[in-house]
N, C-alpha and C positions, 0 to 999 in steps of 0.2 A: 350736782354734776350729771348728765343726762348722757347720750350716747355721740361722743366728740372724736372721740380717738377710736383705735382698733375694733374691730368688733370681735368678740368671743377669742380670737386669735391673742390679744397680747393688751391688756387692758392698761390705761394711761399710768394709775398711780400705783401699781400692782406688778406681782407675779406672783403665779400660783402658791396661796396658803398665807397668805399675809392676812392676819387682823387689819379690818377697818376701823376706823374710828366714825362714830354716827354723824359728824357734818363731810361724809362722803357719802354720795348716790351711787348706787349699780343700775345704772337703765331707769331710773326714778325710782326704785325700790328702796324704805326703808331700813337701812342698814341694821336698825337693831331688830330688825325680824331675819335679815340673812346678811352675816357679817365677814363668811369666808366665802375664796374663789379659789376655784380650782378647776385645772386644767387647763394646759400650752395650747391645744388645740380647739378646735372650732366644735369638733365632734362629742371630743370628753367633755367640754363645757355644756353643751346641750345636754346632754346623759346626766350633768352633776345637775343644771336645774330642773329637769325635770323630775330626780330625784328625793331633790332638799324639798319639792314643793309637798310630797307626800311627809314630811316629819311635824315631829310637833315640839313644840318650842316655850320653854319657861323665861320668864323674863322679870328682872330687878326692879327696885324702883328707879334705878338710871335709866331703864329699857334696851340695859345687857343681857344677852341669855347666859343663864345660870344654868338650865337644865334644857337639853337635849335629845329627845327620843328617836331611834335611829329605828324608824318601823319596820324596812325591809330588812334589816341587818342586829334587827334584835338586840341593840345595845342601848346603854345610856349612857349619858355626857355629860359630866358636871364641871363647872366650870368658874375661876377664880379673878378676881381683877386686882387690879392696884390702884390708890386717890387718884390717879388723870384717867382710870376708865383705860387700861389695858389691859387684857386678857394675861395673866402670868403662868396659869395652873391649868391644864384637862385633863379630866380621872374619867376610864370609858370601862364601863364592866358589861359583861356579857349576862342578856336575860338566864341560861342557861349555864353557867359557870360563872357564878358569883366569884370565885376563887380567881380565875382570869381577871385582873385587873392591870390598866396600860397608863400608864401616864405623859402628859406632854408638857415642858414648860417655854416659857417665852422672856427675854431681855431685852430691853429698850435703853435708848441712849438719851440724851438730858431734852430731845425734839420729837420723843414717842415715836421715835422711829425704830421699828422692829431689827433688829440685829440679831439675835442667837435663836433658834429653837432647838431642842432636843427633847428624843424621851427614852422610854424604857426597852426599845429597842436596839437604844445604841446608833439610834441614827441622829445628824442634825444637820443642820443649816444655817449659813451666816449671812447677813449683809454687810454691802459698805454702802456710802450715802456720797455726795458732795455737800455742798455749804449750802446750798437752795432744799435739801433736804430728800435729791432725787439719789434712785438707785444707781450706781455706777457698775455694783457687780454683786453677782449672786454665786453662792457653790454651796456642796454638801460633802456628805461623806459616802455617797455612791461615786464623788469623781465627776457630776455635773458642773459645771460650771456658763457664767453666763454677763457679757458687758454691755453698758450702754454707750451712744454718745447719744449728745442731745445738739440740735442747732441751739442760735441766740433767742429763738422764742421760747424755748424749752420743749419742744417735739423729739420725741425718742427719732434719730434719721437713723441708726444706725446698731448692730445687735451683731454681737458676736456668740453663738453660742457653743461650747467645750460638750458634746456627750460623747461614752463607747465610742472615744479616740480621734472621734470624727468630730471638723469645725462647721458651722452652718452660720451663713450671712446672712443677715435681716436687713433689708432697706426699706424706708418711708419717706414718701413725699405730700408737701402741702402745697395748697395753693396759696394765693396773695391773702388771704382773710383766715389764713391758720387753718384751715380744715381740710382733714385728712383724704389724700384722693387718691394712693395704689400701695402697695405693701408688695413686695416682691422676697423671697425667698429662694434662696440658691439651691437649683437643684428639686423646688418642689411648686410652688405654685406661684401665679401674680393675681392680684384680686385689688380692683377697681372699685374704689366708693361716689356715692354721689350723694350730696349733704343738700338739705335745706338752708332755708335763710339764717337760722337759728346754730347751721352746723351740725345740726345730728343726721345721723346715716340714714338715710330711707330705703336704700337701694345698692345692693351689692351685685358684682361680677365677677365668677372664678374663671378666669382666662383659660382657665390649664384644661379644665373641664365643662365646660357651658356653658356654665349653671348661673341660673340670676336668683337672687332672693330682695324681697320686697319684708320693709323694716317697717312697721305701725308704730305708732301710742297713743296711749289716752289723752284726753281734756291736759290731765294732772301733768305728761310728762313721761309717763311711766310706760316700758317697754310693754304692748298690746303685740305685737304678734313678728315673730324674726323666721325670714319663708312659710313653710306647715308649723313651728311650734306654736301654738296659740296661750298666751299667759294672762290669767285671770286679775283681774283690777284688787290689787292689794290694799286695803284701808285697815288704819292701824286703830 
């Protein structure tokens, strides 16, 4: 799955923090080298991959990561699955405080669809799904909350999202050939896509602000360059 939907803003089969399963693409990137996403926004997402690309990464004979080196942030990440290859367990210990240990775990329903996390925090997260297996709604225990709808093609049109008391409406539209062409937000921005033949983003516009950015990739498929971030040709 290559770059179809949202870009960086609100990814198709996703929101922030969800385990992928490896017959899902991020921009043509192999999932079992980078399997979480995080960040609502366009700006934390860039920050998170320019991040993850500096870590270094242990991997299974499934080619799940079991081990996790968090370089700038001095920690490690060890990490558990279950027979269908889902993530259940993350134990993160600090280089410098072995004693500091945080754990996270994860619940799935009989379609490996993620439903519960919590951890040692005290914090967590739930889903709900429909029948096709999409998200309908998201919440936590900071009081986040967040709904979809979906047209009959299955395109997220519409977002409700619950934060700090305040509602924010997400709208998206496609064209005749399903591919995504403006995202409008209430109150904050509208941003204009323009897809190749194939339907991937090549070229964005932020209405609110100017700004254009021009989307690359490689031979392979794989995100080469989104405006200045320039992303190096991953082979596994």
């Amino acid at each position: 799955m290559f770059l179809t939907k949202k870009l960086l803003i609100q990814l198709d089969a996703c929101t922030a923090g969800i385990n992928f399963c490896e017959r899902n693409k991020l921009f043509g990137f192999d999932l079992s080298r980078i399997n979480e996403i995080e960040g609502d926004t366009e700006e934390e997402f860039v920050s998170w991959l320019k991040y993850e690309m500096q870590n270094e990464f242990i991997f299974d004979d499934s080619d799940n990561i079991v081990v996790k080196k968090r370089i700038s942030a001095r920690t490690l990440a060890n990490y558990m699955y279950d027979e269908r290859g889902n993530k259940t367990l993350e134990i993160t210990v600090n280089y410098f405080k072995p004693s500091n240990v945080e754990y996270g775990r994860f619940e799935y329903d009989s379609n490996n669809n993620l439903i519960h996390y919590y951890n040692s925090l005290n914090e967590w997260v739930k889903w709900e799904y429909d029948e096709q297996c999409r998200i309908l709604r998201e919440y936590d225990s900071d009081g986040y909350e967040k709904k979809y709808v979906y047209d009959i093609h299955g395109h997220t049109v519409y977002e409700l999202t619950h934060h700090y008391n305040k509602d924010i409406i997400s709208t998206s539209k496609y064209n005749t050939q399903g591919f995504l062409i403006s995202d409008n937000v209430e109150g904050n921005f509208n941003i204009l896509y323009e897809c190749d033949e194939n339907g991937n983003i090549i070229r964005i516009l932020h209405k609110n602000r100017e700004e254009k950015k021009l989307v690359k990739y490689y031979p392979n498929g794989q995100l080469k360059q989104y405006g200045d971030l320039k992303i190096p040709l991953i082979n596994k």
